[in-house]
ZALOVEX-276178 format. One record per residue (C-alpha): residue in one letter; x, y, z. Coordinates in steps of 0.05 Angstrom, whole numbers, plus 5000, padded with zeros to 4 digits. Each point is the difference from the previous one (the first is absolute). Layout:
+----+------+------+------+
| aa |   xx |   yy |   zz |
+----+------+------+------+
|  A |    X |    Y |    Z |
...
+----+------+------+------+
***
This chain:
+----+------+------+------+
| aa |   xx |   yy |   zz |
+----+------+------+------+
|  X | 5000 | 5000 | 5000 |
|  X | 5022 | 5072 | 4985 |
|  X | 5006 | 5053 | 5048 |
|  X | 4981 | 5069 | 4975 |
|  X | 5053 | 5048 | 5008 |
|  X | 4964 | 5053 | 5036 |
|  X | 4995 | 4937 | 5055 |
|  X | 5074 | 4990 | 4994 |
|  X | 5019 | 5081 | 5007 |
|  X | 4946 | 4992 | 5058 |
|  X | 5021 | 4947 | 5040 |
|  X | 5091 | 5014 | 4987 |
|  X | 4986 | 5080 | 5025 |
|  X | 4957 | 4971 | 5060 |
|  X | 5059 | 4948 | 5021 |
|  X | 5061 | 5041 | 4982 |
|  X | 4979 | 5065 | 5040 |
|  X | 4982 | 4953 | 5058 |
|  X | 5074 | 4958 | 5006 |
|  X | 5018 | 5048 | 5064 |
|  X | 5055 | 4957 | 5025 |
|  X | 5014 | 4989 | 5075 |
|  X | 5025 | 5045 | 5036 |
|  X | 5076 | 4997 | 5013 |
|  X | 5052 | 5029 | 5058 |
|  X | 5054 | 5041 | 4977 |
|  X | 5027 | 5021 | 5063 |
|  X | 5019 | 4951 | 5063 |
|  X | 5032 | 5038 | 5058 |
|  X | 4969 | 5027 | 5059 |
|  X | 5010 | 5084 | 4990 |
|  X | 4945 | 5032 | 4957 |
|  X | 5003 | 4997 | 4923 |
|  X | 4949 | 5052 | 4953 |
|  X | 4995 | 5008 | 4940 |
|  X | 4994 | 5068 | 4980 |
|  X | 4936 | 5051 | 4993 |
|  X | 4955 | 4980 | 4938 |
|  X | 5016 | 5060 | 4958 |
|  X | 5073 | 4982 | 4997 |
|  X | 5008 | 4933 | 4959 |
|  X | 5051 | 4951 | 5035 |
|  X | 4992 | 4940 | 4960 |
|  X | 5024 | 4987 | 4929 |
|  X | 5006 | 4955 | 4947 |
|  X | 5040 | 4991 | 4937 |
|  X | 4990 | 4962 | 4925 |
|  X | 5047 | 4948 | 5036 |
|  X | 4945 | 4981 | 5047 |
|  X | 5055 | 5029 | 5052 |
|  X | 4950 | 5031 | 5066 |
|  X | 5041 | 5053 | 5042 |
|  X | 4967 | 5020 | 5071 |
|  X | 5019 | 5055 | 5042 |
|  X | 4979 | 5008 | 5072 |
|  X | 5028 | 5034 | 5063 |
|  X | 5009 | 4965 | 5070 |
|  X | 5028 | 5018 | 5065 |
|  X | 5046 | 4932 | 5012 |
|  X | 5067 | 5001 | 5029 |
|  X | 4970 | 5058 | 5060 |
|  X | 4999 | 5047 | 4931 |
|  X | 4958 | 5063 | 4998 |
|  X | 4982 | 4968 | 4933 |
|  X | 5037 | 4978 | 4943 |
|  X | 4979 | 4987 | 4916 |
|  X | 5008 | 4931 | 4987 |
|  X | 4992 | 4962 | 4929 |
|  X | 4992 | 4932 | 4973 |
|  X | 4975 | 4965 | 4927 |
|  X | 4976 | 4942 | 4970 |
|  X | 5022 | 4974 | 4927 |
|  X | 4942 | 4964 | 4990 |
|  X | 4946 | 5037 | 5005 |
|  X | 4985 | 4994 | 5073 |
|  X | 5010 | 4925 | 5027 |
|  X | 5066 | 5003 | 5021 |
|  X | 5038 | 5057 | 5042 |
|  X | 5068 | 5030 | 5024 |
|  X | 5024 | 5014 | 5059 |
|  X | 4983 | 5073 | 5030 |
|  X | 5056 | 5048 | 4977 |
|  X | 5010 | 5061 | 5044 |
|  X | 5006 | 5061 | 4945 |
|  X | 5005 | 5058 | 5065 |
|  X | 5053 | 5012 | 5050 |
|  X | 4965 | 5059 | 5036 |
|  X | 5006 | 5021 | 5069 |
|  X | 4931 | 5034 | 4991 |
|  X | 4938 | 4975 | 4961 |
|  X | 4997 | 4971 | 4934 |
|  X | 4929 | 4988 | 4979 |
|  X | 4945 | 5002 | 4953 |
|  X | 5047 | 4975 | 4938 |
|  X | 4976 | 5015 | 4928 |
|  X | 5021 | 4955 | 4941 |
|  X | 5001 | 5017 | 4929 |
|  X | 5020 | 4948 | 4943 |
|  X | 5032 | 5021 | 4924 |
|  X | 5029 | 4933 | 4976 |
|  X | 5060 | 4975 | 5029 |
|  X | 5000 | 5061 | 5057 |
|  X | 4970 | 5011 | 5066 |
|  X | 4989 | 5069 | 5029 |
|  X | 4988 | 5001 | 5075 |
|  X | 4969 | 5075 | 5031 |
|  X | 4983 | 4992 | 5074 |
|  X | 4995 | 5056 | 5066 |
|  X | 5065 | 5005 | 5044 |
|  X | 5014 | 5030 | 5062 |
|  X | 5076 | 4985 | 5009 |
|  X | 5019 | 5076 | 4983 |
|  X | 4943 | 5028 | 5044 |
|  X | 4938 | 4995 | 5034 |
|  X | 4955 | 5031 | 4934 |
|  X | 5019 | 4944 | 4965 |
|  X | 5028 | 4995 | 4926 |
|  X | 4991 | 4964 | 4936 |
|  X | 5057 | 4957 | 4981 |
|  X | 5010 | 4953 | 4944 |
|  X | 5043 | 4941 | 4969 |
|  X | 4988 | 4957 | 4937 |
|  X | 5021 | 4920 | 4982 |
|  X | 5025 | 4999 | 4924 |
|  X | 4998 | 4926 | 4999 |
|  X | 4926 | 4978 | 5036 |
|  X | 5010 | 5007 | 5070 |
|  X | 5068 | 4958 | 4996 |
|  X | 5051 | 5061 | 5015 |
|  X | 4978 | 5063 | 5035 |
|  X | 5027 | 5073 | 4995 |
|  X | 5021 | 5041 | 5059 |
|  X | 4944 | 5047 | 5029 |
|  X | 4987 | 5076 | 4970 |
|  X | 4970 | 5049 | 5036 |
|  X | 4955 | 5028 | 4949 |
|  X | 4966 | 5058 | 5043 |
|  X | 5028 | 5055 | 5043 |
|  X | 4961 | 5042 | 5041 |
|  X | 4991 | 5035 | 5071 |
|  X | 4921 | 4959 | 5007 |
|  X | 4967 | 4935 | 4980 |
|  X | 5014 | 4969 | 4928 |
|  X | 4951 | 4946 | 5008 |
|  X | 4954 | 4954 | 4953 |
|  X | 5039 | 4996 | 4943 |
|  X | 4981 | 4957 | 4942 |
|  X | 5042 | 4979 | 4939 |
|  X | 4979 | 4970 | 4927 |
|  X | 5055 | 4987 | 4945 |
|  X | 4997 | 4984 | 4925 |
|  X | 5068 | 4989 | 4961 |
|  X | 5052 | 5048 | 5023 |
|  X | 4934 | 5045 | 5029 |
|  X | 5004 | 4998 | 5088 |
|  X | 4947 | 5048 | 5022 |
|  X | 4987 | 5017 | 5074 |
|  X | 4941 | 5044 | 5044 |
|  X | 5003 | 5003 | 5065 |
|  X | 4965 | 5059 | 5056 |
|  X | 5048 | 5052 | 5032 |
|  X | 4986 | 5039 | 5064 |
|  X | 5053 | 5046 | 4987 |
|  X | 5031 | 5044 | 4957 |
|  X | 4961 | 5050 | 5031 |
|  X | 4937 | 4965 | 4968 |
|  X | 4936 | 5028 | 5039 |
|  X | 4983 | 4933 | 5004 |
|  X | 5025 | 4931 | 4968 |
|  X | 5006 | 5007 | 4936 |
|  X | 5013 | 4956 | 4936 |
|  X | 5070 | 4989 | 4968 |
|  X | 5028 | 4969 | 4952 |
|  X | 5061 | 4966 | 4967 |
|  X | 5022 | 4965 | 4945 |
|  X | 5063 | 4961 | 4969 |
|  X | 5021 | 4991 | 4930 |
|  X | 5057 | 4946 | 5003 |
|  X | 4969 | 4949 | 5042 |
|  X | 5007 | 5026 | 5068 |
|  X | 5079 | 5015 | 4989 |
|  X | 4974 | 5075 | 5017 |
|  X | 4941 | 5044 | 5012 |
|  X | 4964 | 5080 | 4981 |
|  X | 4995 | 5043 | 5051 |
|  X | 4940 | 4999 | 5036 |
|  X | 4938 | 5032 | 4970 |
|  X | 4940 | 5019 | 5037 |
|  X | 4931 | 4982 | 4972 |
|  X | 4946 | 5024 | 5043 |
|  X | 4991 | 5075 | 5023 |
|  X | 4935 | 4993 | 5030 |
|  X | 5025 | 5040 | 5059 |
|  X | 4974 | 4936 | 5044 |
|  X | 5008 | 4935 | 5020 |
|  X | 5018 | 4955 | 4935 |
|  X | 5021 | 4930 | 5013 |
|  X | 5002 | 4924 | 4993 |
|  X | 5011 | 4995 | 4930 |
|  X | 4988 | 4952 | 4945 |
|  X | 5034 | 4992 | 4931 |
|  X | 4999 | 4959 | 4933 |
|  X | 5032 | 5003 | 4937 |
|  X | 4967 | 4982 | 4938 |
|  X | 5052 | 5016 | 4931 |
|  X | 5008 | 5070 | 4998 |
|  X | 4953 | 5028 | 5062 |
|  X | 5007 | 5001 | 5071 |
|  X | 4944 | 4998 | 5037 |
|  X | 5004 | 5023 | 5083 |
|  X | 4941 | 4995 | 5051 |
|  X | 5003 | 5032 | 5066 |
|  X | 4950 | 5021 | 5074 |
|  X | 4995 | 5075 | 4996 |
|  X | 4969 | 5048 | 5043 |
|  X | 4990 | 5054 | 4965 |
|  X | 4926 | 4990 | 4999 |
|  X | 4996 | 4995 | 5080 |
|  X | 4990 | 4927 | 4982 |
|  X | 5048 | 4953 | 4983 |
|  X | 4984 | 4985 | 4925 |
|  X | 5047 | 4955 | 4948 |
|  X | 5022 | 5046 | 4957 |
|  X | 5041 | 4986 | 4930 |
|  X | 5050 | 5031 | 4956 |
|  X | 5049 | 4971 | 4943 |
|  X | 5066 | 5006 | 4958 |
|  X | 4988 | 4988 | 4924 |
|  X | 5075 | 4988 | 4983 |
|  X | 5025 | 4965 | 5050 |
|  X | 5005 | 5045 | 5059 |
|  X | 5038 | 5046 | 4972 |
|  X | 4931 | 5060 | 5005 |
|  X | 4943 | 4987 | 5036 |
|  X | 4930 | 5022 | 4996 |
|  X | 4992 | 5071 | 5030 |
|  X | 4927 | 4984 | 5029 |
|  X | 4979 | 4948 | 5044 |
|  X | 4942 | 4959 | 4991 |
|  X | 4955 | 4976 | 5053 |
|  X | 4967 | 4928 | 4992 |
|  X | 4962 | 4998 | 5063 |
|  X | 4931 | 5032 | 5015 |
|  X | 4997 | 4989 | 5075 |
|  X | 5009 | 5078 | 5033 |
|  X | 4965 | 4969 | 5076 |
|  X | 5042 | 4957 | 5028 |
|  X | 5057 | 4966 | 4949 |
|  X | 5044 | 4964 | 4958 |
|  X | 5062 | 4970 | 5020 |
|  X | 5069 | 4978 | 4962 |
|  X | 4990 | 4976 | 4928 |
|  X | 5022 | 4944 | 4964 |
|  X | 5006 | 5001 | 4918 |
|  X | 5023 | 4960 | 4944 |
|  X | 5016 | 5003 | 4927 |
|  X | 4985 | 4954 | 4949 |
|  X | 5012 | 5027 | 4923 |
|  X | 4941 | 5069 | 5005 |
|  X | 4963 | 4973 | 5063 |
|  X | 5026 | 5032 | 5067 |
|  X | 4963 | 4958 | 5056 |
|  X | 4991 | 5048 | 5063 |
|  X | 4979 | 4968 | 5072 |
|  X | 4993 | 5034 | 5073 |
|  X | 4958 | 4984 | 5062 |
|  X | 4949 | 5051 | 5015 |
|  X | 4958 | 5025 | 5054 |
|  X | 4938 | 5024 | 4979 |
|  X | 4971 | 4933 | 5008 |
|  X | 5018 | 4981 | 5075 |
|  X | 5051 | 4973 | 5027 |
|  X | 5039 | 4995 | 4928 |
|  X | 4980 | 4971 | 4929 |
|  X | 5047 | 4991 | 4942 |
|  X | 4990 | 5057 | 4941 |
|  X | 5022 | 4987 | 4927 |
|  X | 5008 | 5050 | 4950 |
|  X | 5031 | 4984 | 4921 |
|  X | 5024 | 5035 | 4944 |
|  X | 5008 | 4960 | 4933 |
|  X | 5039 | 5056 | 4961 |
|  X | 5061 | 5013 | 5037 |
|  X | 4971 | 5048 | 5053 |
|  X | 4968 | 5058 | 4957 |
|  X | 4933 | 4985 | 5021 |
|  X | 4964 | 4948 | 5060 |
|  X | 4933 | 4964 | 5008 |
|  X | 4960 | 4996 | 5061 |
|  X | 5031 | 4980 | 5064 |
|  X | 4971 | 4929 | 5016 |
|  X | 4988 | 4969 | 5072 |
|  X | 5033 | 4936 | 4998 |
|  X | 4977 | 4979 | 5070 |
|  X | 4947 | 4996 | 5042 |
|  X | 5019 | 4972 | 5064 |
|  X | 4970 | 5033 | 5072 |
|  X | 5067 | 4971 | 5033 |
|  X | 5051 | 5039 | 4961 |
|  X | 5044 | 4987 | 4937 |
|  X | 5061 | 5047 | 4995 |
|  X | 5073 | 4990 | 4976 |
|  X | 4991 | 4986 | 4930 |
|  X | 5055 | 4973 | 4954 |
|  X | 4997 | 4983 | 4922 |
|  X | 5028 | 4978 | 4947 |
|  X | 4972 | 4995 | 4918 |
|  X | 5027 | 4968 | 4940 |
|  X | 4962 | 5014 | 4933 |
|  X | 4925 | 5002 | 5014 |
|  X | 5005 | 4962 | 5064 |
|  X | 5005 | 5039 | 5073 |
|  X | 5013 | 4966 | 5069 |
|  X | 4980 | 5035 | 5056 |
|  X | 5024 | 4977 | 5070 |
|  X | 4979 | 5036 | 5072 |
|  X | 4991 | 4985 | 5074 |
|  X | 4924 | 4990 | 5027 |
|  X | 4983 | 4993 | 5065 |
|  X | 4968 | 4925 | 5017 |
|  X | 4978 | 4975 | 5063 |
|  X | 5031 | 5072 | 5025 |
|  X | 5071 | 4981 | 4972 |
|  X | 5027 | 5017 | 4926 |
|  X | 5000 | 4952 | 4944 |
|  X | 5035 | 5007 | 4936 |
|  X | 4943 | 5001 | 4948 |
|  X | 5007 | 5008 | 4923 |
|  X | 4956 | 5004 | 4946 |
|  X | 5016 | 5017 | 4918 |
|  X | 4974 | 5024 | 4937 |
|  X | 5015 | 4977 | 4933 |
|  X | 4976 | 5050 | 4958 |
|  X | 5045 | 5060 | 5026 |
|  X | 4956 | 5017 | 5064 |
|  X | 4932 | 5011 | 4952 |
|  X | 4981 | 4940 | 5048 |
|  X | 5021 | 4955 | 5054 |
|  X | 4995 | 4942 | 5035 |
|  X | 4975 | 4978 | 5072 |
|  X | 5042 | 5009 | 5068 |
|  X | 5047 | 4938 | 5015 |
|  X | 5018 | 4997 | 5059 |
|  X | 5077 | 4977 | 5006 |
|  X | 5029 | 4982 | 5063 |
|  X | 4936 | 4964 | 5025 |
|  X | 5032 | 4985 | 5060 |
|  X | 4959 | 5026 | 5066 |
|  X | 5045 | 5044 | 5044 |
|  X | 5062 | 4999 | 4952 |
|  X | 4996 | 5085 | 4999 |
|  X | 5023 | 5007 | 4931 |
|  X | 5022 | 5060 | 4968 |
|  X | 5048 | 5050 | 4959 |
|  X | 4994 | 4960 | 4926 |
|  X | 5044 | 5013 | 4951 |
|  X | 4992 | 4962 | 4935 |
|  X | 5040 | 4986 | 4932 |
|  X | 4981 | 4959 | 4927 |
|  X | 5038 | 4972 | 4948 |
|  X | 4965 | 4965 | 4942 |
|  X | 4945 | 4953 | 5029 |
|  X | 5030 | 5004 | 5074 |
|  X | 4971 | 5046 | 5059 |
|  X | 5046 | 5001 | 5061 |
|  X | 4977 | 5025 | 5066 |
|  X | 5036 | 5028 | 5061 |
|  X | 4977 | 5034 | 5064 |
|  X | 5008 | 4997 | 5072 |
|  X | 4972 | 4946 | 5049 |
|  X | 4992 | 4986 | 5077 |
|  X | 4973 | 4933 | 5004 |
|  X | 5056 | 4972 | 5025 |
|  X | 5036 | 5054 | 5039 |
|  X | 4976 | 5065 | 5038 |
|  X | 5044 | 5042 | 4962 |
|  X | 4992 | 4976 | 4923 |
|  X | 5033 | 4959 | 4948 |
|  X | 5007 | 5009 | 4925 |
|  X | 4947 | 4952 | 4968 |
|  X | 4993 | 4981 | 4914 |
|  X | 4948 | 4979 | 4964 |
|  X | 4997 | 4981 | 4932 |
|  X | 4955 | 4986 | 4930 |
|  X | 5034 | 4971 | 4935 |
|  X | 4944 | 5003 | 4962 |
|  X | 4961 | 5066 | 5038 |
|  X | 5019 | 5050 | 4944 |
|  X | 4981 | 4949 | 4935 |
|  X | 5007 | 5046 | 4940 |
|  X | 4958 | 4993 | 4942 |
|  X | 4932 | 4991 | 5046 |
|  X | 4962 | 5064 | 4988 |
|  X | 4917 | 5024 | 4997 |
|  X | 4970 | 4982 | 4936 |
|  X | 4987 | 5054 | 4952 |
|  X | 4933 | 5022 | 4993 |
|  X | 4989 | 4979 | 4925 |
|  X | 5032 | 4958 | 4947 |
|  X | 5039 | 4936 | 5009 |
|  X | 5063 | 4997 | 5045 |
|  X | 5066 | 4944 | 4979 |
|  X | 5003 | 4944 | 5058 |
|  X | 5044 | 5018 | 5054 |
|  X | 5004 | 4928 | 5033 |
|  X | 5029 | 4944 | 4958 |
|  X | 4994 | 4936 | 5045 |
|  X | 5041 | 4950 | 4971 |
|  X | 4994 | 4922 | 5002 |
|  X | 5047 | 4969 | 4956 |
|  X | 5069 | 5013 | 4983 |
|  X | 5005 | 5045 | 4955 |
|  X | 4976 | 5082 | 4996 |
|  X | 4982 | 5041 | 4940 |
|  X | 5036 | 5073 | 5020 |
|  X | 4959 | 5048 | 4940 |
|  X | 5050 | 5057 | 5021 |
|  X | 5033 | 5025 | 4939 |
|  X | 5072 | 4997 | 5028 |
|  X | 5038 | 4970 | 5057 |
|  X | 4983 | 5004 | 5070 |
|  X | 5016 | 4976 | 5061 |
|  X | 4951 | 4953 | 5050 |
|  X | 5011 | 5010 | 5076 |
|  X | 4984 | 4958 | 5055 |
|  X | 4959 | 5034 | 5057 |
|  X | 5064 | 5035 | 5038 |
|  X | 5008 | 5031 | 4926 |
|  X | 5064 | 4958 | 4991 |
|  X | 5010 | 4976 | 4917 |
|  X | 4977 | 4929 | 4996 |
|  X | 4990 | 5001 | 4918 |
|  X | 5021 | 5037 | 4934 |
|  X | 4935 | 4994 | 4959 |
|  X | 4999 | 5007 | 4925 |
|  X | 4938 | 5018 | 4967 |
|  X | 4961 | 4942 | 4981 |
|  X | 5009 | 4924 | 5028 |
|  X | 5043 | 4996 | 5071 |
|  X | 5014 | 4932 | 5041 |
|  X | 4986 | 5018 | 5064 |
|  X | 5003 | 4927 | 5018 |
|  X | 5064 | 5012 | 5057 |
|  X | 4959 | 5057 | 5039 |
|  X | 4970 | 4980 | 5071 |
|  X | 4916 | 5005 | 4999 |
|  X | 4993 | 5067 | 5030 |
|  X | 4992 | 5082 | 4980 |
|  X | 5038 | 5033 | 4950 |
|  X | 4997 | 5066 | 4963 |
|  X | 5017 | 5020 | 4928 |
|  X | 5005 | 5043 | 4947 |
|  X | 5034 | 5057 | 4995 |
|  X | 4999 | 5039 | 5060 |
|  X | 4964 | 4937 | 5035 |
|  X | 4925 | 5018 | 4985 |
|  X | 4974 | 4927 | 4999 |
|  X | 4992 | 4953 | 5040 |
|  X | 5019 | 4923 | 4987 |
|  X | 4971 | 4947 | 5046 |
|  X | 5040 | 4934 | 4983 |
|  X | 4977 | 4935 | 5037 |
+----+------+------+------+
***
């Protein structure tokens, strides 16, 4: 018997976005561990399937202390913890940022003073080697919640400053051209003549697109602003995205995937907090509605996200049973519409919180910060191979659509691509070369695979 392909599409979206792996420990020792604060990403992942997770603990009867480790296999094996931070102050809330081969590490220091600064060092060869630490931020206040995003040779930084006898904190910025080998000067962005802080950025090609809490309103509001060319000018008016001028709206989130910027905060105007989403699908110049993506009378605040193509994650903290959850929910159709809560760390009493997420290819991977096994928190992972299938969109409204979903019982595959391309398992590893037209298939485990060009198809071989 047949099975129509709209039952196929059906049935491989339903099981791939529900293959939430158990959790898994990354941190064993009996100090604290956290991960850091969901607007600054501390996971990442390369197109080796390589994982890199930052975190900052107070072991060793330290103040606290950055510390690193990997996995070159997409999450099922680990290294040891690797201490990156020799600080007699604190070293926390680390920020990671991936281009290729290189690392860049931005995080808040307190070894030169009690304001704190924002210091920075890079790996060339993925997390192996480490440079030595540069302060990147020098002033007689705090330099605090910095955030970093690279592409190529492109480092770009934000952070808020208290000083430089800013009325109140202020937004900065700086950038590097080389890879981190130097940086610009600083270069203030906000002159609201109040509070601006907690940033956000994303880079998308050309444009870089910054989200910030303002006062300026005498409500804190997300506010935006971008460079066209890279950071080197920026927009010389701010644009607000929120609407809520009672109570407010509190440290965004965004991403960039080709034109759609993805923007997510927690709000107040539906007590005690609700996550807000706003997008833009041409690079920023104009936005749609802001959307309520929550509606929970406990509490859902601390969002993180991540987007690839058309499809959006959204992770956040949500009060159950009177202790936070991780909860996540997504959208395939670039946040027109999305699906139910999940609720991730189903675990009564774990207290879960601070998420920080990463993809690559078909792969989701999940940090945050967990206490169900000590008082003072331990670094926790969670993983989906097959949570961000590509290739698994909404129908369109008229006219036919090709099959996404080839499920495949016999040995052999007809590719109808018109040149080479490569199949991938579901860590996005190269199984297969296939050549348009017939392809033995016959040595490949039963299992998911995706093909085509920039993997848009899904192949189910049993």
């Amino acid at each position: 018997m047949k099975i129509p392909v709209c039952c196929i599409v059906a049935l491989c979206l339903s099981s791939a976005l529900a293959q939430w792996e158990p959790d898994v420990r990354l941190t064993v020792h009996d100090s604290s561990a956290h991960t850091s604060f969901s607007n600054t990403r501390s996971v990442a992942v390369g197109p080796d399937s390589t994982v890199h997770v930052f975190w900052y603990d107070g072991r060793d009867g330290q103040q606290g202390e950055i510390y690193y480790k990997r996995s070159t296999d997409s999450g099922t094996n680990w290294s040891e913890d690797v201490r990156l931070t020799e600080s007699w102050g604190v070293s926390e809330d680390p920020c990671i940022a991936r281009s290729g081969d290189t690392l860049h590490l931005i995080w808040y220091d307190t070894r030169d003073n009690v304001w704190g600064e924002v210091y920075y060092k890079r790996s060339l060869d993925r997390g192996l080697t480490w440079s030595e630490d540069l302060r990147l931020t020098d002033d007689s206040a705090y330099s605090r919640n910095p955030v970093v995003a690279a592409d190529g040779p492109l480092v770009h930084m934000v952070w808020d400053d208290e000083g430089r006898q800013n009325p109140g904190p202020e937004i900065y910025y700086l950038r590097s051209t080389n890879a981190g080998a130097t940086w610009s000067a600083p270069l203030r962005l906000t002159y609201a003549q109040h509070e601006s802080w907690y940033p956000g950025i994303a880079l998308s090609g050309d444009f870089v697109h910054l989200a910030w809490r303002d006062w300026r309103d005498r409500s804190f509001e997300v506010w935006y602003k971008r460079s066209t060319d890279r950071g080197l000018t920026w927009d010389s008016a701010d644009t607000r995205l929120s609407e809520d001028l009672s109570n407010g709206s509190y440290n965004p989130v965004l991403t960039a995937s080709g034109q759609a910027v993805h923007v997510i905060w927690w709000d107040t105007r539906h007590m005690p907090f609700e996550i807000y989403y706003r997008r833009s699908l041409d690079d920023g110049s104009s936005w749609e509605q802001e959307t309520r993506l929550t509606v929970d009378s406990s509490g859902s605040y601390n969002p993180a996200i991540a987007a690839d193509g058309p499809r959006v994650h959204v992770f956040w903290e949500a009060l159950a049973e009177y202790l936070p959850e991780i909860m996540y929910k997504f959208s395939t159709d670039n946040g027109a519409t999305w699906s139910p809560d999940t609720q991730l760390t189903p675990r009564p009493g774990s207290y879960a919180v601070s998420p920080s997420c990463a993809i690559q290819g078909p792969a989701l991977h999940l940090i945050w910060t967990d206490f169900r096994d000590h008082e003072r928190g331990q670094v926790y992972y969670k993983r989906n191979l097959t949570g961000n299938v590509v290739g698994i969109e909404h129908p369109p409204e008229a006219g036919p659509r090709p099959p996404r979903v080839a499920t495949i019982a016999r040995s052999s595959f007809v590719f109808a691509g018109r040149r080479e391309a490569w199949l991938h398992d579901i860590t996005g590893r190269k199984v297969m070369l296939l050549r348009p037209g017939l392809n033995d298939v016959s040595l490949l485990a039963p299992g998911v695979y995706l093909s085509g060009p920039d993997s848009q198809r899904v192949v189910r071989i049993r």
